[in-house]
C-alpha positions in Angstrom: 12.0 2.7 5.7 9.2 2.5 7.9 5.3 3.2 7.6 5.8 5.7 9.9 8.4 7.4 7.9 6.1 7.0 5.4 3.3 8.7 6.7 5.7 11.3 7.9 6.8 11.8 4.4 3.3 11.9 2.8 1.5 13.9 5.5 -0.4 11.1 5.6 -2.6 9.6 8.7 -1.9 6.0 10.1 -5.8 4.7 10.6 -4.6 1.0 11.8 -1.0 0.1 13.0 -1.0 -3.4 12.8 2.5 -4.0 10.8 5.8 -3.2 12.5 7.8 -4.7 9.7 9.9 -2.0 7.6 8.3 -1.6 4.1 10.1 -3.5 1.4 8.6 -3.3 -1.5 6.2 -0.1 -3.2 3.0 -1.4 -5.6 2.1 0.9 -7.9 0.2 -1.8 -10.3 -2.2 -4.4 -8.7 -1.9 -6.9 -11.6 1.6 -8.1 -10.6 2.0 -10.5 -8.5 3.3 -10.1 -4.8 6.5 -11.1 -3.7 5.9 -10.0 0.3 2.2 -8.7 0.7 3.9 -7.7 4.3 6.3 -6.0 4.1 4.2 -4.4 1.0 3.1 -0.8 0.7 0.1 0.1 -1.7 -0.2 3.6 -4.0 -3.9 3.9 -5.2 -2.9 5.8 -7.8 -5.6 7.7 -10.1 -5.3 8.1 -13.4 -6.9 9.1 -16.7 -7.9 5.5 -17.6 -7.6 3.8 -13.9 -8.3 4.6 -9.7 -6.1 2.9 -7.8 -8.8 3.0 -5.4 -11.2 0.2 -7.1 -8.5 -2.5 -6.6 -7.9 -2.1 -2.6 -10.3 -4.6 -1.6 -8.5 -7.9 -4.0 -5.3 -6.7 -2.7 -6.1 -7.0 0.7 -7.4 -10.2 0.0 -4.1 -11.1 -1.5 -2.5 -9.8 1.7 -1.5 -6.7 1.6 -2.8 -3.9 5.1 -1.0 -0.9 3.9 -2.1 1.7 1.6 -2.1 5.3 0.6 -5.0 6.3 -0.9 
């Protein structure tokens, strides 16, 4: 799949396009480790205990550019 499909899908709104890779993998939890930041897709997922939203600046550290938030 692509992250266009993926916007498509999620009525979501590219910002950047700077990946043309398909996505390969989906991260739903930032504590395990990365197997390829890109070709990686990240869910900021809220939650009663959690916001996915606080850990988007270490993954992009870590390599990953794509997110839904």
């Amino acid at each position: 799949m692509t992250f266009q499909e993926i916007a498509e899908i999620t009525q979501g709104k590219i910002l950047q396009s700077g990946s043309s890779s398909d996505v390969k993998h989906l991260v739903f939890d930032s504590r395990r480790p990365l197997i390829e930041a890109a070709s990686s897709i990240f869910f900021a997922i809220s939650g009663e205990h959690h916001d996915g939203n606080d850990y988007l600046q270490d993954l992009y550290r870590r390599g990953i550019r794509n997110f839904v938030v």
